[in-house]
N, C-alpha and C positions, 0 to 999 in steps of 0.2 A: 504493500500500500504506500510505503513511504517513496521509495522510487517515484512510481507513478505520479503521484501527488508534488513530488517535487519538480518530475518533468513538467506537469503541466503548469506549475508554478513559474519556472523558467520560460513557458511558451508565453503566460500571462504578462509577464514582463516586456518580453519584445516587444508582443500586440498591443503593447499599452503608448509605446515609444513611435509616431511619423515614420514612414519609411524603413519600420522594419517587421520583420513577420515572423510569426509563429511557428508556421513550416520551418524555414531557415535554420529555425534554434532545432526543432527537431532534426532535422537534416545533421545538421553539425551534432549533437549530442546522441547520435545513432539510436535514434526510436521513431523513425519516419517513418520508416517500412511496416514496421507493426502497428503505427498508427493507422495508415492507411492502409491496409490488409484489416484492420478490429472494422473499420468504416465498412470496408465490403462484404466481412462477413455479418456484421450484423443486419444490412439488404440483405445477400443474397445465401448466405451461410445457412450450414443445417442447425434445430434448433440449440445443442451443445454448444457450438460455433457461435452461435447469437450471444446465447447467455453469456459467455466468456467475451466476447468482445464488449458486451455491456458491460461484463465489471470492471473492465482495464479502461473502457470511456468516462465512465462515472468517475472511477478513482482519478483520473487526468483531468478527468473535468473538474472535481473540487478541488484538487491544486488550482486547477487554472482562476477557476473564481477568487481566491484567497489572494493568488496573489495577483490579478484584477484589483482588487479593492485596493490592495496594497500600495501598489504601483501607484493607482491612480492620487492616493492620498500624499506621499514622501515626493513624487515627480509634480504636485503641481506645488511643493512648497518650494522645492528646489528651483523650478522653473520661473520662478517668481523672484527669487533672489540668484542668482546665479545664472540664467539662462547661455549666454554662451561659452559656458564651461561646461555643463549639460550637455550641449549640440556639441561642441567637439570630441567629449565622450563617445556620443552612439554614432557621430560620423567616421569615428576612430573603430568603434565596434565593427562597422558596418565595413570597412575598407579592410579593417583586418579579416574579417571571413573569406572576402573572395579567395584570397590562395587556397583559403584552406577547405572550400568547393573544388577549386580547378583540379587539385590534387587530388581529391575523389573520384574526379569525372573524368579524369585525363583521359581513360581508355575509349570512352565515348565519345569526346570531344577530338581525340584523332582518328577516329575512323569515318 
């Protein structure tokens, strides 16, 4: 549960920040795939597959809510006092992931 919860936690943070996404953090902290795999089985999945995919959603989702809330409350305090020290933060975040996409995707991106 903690896992989960803290992923989503992480995901809630991005989503809370312009310009940056949810996915992404899943992407970079290797739980995008079963994110999206829990999404299809719960469509299209037999009913085991459902219920399991419900419970890794739920649990990622109450992270994600919490730290929703979170985010939202400590980033508009900061953004109010501090704002371009903030923005240099998550455009600093943001420019630091590409490599460390391209590096994942290399094999795909040369073919």
């Amino acid at each position: 549960m903690l896992k989960e919860g803290m992923d989503g936690f992480c995901m809630a943070l991005a989503d809370s920040v312009p310009g940056v996404s949810g996915g992404t953090v899943a992407f970079i902290m290797g739980f995008y795939d079963q994110f999206i795999g829990s999404i299809h089985n719960l469509a299209f999945g037999k009913m085991k597959e459902k219920k399991s995919a419900l419970t890794y959603l739920a649990k990622l989702g109450a992270g994600w809510v919490i730290g929703m809330v979170m985010a939202v409350v400590v980033l508009s305090v900061l953004f109010e006092s501090n704002i371009y020290a903030v923005s240099s933060l998550f455009i600093g975040f943001i420019a630091g992931a590409i490599p460390l996409i391209v590096r994942e995707e290399r094999d795909s991106l040369m073919s």
